[in-house]
Backbone as a printed PyTorch tensor [residue, N CA C, xyz], in Angstrom:
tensor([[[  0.8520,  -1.1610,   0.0000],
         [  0.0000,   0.0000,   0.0000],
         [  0.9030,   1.2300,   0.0000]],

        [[  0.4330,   2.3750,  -0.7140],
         [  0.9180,   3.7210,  -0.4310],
         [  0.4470,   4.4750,  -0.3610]],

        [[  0.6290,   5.6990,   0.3120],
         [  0.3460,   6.5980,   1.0150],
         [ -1.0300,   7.2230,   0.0640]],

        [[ -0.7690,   7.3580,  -1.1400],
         [ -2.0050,   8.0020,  -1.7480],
         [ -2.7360,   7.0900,  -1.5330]],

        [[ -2.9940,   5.3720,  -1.5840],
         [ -4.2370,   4.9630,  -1.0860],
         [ -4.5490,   4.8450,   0.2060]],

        [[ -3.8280,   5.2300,   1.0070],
         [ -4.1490,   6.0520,   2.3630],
         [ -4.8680,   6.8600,   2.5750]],

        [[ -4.5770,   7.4700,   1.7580],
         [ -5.2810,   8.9900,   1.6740],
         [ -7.1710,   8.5990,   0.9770]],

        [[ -6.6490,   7.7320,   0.0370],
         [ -8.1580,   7.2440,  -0.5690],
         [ -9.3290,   6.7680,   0.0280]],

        [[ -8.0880,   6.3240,   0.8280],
         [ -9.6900,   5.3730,   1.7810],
         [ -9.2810,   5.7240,   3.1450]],

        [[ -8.9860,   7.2110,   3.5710],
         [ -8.9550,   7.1180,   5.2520],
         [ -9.9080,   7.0660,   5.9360]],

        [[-11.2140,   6.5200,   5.4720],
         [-12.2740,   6.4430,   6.0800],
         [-12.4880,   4.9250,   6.5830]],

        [[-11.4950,   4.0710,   6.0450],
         [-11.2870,   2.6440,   6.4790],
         [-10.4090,   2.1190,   7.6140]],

        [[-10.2860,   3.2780,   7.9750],
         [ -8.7240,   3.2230,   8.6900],
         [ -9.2800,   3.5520,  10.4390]],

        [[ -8.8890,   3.0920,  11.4550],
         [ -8.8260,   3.6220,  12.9510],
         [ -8.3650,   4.6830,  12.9840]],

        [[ -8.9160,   5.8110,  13.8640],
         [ -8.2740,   6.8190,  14.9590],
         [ -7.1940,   6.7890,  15.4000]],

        [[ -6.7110,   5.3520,  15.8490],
         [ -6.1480,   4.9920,  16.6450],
         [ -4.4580,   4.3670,  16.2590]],

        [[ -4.4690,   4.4620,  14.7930],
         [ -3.3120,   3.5750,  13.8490],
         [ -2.8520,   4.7230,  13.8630]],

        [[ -1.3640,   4.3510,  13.4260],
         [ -0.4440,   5.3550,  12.8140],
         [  0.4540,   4.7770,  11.5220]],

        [[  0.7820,   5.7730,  10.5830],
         [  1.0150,   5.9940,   9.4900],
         [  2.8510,   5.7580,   9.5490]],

        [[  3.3280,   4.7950,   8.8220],
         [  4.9160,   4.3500,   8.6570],
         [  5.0720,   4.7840,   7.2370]],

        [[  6.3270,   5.0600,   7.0290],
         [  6.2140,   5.4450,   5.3720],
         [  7.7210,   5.4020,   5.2480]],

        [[  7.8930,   4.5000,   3.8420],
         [  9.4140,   4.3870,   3.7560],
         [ 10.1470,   5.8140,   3.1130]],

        [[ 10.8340,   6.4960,   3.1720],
         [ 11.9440,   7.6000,   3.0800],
         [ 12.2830,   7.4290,   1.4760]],

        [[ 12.3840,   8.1060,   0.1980],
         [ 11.9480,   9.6800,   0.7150],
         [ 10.2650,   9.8410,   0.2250]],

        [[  9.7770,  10.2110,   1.0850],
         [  8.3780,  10.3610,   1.2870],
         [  7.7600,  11.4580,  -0.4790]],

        [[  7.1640,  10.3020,  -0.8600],
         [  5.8960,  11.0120,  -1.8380],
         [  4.3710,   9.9500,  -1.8940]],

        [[  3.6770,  10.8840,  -2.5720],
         [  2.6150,   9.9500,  -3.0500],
         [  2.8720,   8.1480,  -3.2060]],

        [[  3.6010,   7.9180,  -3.4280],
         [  3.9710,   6.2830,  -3.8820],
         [  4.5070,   5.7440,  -2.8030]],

        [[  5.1260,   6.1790,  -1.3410],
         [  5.8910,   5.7330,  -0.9150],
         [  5.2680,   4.6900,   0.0320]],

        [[  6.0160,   3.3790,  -0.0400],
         [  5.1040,   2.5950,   0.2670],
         [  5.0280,   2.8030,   2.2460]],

        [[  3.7480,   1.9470,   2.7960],
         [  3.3960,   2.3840,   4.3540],
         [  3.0810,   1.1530,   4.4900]],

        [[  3.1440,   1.1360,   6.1430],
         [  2.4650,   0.4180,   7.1740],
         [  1.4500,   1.2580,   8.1540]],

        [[  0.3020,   0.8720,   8.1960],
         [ -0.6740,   1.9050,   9.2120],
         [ -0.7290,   0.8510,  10.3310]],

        [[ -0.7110,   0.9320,  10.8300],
         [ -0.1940,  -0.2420,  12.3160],
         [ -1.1440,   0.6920,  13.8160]],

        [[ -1.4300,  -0.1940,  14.5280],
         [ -2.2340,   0.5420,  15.9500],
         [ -0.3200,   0.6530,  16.8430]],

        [[ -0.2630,   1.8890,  16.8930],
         [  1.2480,   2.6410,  17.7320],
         [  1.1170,   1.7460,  18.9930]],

        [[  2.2230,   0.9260,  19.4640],
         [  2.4110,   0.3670,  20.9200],
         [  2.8070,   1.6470,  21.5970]],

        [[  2.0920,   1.3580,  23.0770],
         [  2.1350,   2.4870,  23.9230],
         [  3.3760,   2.7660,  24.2940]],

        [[  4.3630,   2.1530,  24.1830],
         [  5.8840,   2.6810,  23.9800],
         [  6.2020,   3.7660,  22.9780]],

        [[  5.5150,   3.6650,  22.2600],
         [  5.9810,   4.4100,  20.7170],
         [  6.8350,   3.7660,  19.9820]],

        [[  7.2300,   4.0180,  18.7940],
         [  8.2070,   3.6290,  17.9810],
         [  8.2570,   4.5640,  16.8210]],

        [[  9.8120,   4.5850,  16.6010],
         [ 10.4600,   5.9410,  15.6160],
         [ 10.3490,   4.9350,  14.1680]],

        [[ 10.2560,   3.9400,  13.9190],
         [ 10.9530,   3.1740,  12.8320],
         [ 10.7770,   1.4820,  12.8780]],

        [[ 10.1220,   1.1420,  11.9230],
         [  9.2560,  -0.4380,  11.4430],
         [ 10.3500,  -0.8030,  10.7420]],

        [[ 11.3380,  -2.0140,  11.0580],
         [ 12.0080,  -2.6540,  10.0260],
         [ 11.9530,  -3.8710,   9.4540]],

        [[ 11.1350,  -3.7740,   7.9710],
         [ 10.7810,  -4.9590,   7.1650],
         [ 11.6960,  -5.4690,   6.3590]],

        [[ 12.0880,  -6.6830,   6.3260],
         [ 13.1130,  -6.6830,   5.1990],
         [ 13.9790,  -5.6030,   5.4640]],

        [[ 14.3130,  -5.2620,   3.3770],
         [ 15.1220,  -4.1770,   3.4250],
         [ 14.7470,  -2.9870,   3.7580]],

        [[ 13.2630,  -2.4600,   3.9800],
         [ 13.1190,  -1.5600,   3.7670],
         [ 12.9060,  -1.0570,   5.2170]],

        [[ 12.6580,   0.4890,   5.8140],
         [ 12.7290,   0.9180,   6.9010],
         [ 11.4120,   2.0830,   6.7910]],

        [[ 10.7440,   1.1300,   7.4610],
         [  9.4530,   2.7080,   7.4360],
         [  9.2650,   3.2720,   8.6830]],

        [[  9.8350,   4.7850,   8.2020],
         [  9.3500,   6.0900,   9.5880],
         [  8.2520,   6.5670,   9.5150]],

        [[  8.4790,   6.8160,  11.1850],
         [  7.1790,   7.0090,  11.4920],
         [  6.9060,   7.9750,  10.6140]],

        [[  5.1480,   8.9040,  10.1360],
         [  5.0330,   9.5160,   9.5180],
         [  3.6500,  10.2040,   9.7260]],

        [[  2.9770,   9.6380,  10.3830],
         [  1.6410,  10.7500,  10.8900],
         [  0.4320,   9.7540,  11.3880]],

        [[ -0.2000,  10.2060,  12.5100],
         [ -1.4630,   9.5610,  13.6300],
         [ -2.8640,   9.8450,  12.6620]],

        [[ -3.3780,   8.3660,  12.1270],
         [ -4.4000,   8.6050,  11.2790],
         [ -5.6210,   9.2210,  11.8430]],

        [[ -5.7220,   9.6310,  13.3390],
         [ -6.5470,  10.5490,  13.6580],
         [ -6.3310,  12.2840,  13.2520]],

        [[ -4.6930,  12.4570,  13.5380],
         [ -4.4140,  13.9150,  13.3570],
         [ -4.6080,  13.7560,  11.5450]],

        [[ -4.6000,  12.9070,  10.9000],
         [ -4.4620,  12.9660,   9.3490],
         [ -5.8690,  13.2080,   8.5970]],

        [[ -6.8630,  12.5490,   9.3920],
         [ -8.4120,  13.1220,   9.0640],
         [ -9.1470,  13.9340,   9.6240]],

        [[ -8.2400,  14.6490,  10.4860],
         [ -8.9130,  16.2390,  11.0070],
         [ -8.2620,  17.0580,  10.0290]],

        [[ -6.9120,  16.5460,   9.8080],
         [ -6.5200,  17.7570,   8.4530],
         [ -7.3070,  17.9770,   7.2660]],

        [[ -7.6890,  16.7890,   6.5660],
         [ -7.9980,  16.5110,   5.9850],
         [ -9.6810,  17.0870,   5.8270]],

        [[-10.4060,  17.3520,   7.2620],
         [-11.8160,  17.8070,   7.1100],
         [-11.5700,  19.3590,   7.0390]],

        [[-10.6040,  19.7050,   7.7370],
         [ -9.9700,  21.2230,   7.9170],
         [ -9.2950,  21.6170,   6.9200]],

        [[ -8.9810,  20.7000,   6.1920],
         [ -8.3040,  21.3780,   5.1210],
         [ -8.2650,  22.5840,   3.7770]],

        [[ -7.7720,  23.8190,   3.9870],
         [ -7.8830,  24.7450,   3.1720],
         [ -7.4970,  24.2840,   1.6210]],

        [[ -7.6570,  23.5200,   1.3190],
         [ -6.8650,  22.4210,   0.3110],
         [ -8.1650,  21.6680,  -0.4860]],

        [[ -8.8530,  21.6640,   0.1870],
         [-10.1800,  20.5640,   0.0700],
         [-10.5720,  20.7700,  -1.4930]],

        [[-10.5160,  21.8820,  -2.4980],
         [-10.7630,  21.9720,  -3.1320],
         [ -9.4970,  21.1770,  -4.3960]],

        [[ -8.6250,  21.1620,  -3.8690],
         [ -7.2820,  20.2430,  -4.6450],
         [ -7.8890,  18.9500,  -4.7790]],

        [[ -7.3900,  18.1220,  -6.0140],
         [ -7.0380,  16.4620,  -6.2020],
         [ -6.3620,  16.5390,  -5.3410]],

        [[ -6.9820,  14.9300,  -5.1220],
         [ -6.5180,  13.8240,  -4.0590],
         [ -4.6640,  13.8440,  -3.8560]],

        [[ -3.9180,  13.9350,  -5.5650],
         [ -2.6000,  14.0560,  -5.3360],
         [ -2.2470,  15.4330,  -4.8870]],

        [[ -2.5190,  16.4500,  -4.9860],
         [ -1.9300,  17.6850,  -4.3070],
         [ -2.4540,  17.7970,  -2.9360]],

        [[ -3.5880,  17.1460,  -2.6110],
         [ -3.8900,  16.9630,  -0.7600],
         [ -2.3860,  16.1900,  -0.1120]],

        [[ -2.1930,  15.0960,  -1.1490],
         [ -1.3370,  14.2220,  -0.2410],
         [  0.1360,  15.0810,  -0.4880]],

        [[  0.4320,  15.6480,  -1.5050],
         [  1.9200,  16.0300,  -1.3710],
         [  1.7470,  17.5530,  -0.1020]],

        [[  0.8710,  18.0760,   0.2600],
         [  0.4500,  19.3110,   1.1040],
         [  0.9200,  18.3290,   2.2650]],

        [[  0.0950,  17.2780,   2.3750],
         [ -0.0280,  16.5680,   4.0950],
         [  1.9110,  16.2730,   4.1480]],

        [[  2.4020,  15.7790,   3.2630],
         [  3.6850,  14.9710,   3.0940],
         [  4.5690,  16.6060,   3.4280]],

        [[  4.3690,  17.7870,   2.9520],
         [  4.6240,  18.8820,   3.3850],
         [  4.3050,  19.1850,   4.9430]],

        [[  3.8040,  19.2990,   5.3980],
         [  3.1760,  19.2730,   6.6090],
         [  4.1510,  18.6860,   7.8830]],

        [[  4.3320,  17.3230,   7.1800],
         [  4.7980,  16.2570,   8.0420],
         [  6.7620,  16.7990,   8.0630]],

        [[  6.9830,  17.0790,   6.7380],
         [  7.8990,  17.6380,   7.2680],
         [  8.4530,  19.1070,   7.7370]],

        [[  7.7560,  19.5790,   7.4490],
         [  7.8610,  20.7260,   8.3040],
         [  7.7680,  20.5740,   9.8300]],

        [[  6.6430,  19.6690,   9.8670],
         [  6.4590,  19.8800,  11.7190],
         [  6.9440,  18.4530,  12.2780]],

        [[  7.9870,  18.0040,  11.5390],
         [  8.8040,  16.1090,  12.3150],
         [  9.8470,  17.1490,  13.3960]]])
């Protein structure tokens, strides 16, 4: 899965999951949405690949209802949120 079909169907998704995304973060990059152990964790390592953390699918569909953006395709919502995320990591 990647992040744009994340974005497609975050209405399938828990409150409660959080968003892994392998580096360097775009539309394609592939994820894990996983429920966060109450420890936390910075970093999922599959195989070769290493997915960081990358955003709480609750904080991701309040943006998303709030979003001054709303009027953008689905791909310029997700490269805004992928903006977002790094600005405020």
């Amino acid at each position: 899965m990647d992040l744009f079909q994340v974005l497609l169907n975050i209405s399938h998704f828990n409150g409660n999951e959080t968003i892994y995304a392998v580096e360097p973060w775009t539309p394609e990059s592939e994820v894990q949405v996983i429920l966060e152990p109450a420890a936390g964790i910075i970093q999922l390592n599959q195989g070769e690949l290493v997915f960081e953390y990358f955003l709480e699918i609750d904080l991701l569909q309040k943006m998303l209802q709030n979003s001054p953006y709303s009027n953008l395709c689905l791909r310029d919502q997700c490269l805004r949120v992928i903006e977002y995320v790094m600005q405020n990591a």
